[in-house]
Every structure is written in C-alpha cells, then in structure tokens.
N, C-alpha and C positions, 0 to 999 in steps of 0.2 A: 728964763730958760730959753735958750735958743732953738732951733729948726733942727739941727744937729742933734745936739743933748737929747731933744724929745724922740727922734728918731732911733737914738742909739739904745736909750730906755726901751722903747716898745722893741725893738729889734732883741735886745737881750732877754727880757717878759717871753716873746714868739719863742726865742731860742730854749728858754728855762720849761718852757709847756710842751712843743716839739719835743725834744731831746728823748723822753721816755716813752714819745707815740715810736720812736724808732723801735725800740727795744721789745715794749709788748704792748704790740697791734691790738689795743681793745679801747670800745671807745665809752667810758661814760655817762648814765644817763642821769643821772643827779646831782645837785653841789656837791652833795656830801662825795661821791665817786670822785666828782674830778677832785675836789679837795683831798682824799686817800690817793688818787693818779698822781696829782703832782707830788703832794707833801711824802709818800712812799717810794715813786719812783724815780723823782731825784736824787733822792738820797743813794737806792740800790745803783742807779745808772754809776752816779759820781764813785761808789765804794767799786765797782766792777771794773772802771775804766783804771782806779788806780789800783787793784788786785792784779792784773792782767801785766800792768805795767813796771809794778813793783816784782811778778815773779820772772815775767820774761826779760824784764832788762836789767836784773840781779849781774851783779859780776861773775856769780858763782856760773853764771849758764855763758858768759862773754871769754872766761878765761879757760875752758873747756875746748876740745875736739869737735869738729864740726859732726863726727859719728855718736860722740857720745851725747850731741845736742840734741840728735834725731834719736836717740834711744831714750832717753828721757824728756827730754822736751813735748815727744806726743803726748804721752802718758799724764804730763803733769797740764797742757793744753787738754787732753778730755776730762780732767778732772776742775779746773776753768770751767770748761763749758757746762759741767753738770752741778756746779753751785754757780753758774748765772742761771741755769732753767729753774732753780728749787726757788731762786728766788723771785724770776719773774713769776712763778707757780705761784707764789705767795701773797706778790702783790696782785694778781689777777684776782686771786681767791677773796682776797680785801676788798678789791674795788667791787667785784661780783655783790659781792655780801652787802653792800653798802645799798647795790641799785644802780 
C-alpha cells in the first residue's frame, strides 16, 4: 500500500465519521454511542442527502413555472426539513440512550 492509498483510506474513515458530526452536533461518550453516531447517522445523513435531492431535482418541479416552484417547493422544503429534525431527534435519542 502506498502513501497515497493509506492517506486516501484515512481521509475517507475522517470523512465517513465527520459527515454526521455536521448534521447532529452531539458528541459521544461511549463505544457503544459512537458505534449507534456512526452506524445510525450514516445511514440518516446518506438517505436525507438523497431525499432532498431526489424531491428537489424531480423533473416534476424542473418542468414547472418558476411561481408555481415557489408555491410548492416551500411547502414540500419545510416538510424536508421536519423529517430531517424527526430524524436526527432519533438518532440523538439513540446515541443519548446508549451513553
């Protein structure tokens, strides 16, 4: 394994463990937490980034009026954001639980 490879490994490791400190700022104090932090909020992270992206870059919202984006589009963006909060609520509540 080269200098590179090893570097790209840990850099991706850093990247796969960061990723869900973005999302919900909490930090755990046990293996067992960080092991429910990552193994739970990976997964929420990766399904949220492709929710988001799957409803906002639908054709159905691209072949639409730029008025009718803004009259739905909020709507269906606060509803976005209240199933990312339920679910970082969730993994918070998991990782809390753990310790």
């Amino acid at each position: 394994m080269t200098l590179r490879n090893a570097l790209v490994i840990i850099g991706g490791v850093a990247f796969l463990v960061c990723w869900p400190v973005l999302y919900f700022p909490l930090m755990p104090h046990s293996v067992t937490g960080w092991a429910l932090f990552v193994g739970l909020g990976l997964p929420v992270c990766m399904m949220l980034e492709w929710l988001g992206e799957a409803v906002l870059g639908s054709r159905f919202f691209a072949r639409r009026s730029s008025t009718f984006r803004i009259v739905v589009g909020v709507p269906v963006c606060i509803a976005l954001v209240a199933v990312g909060m339920i679910c970082a609520w969730f993994v918070r509540a998991a990782v809390l639980a753990a310790g």
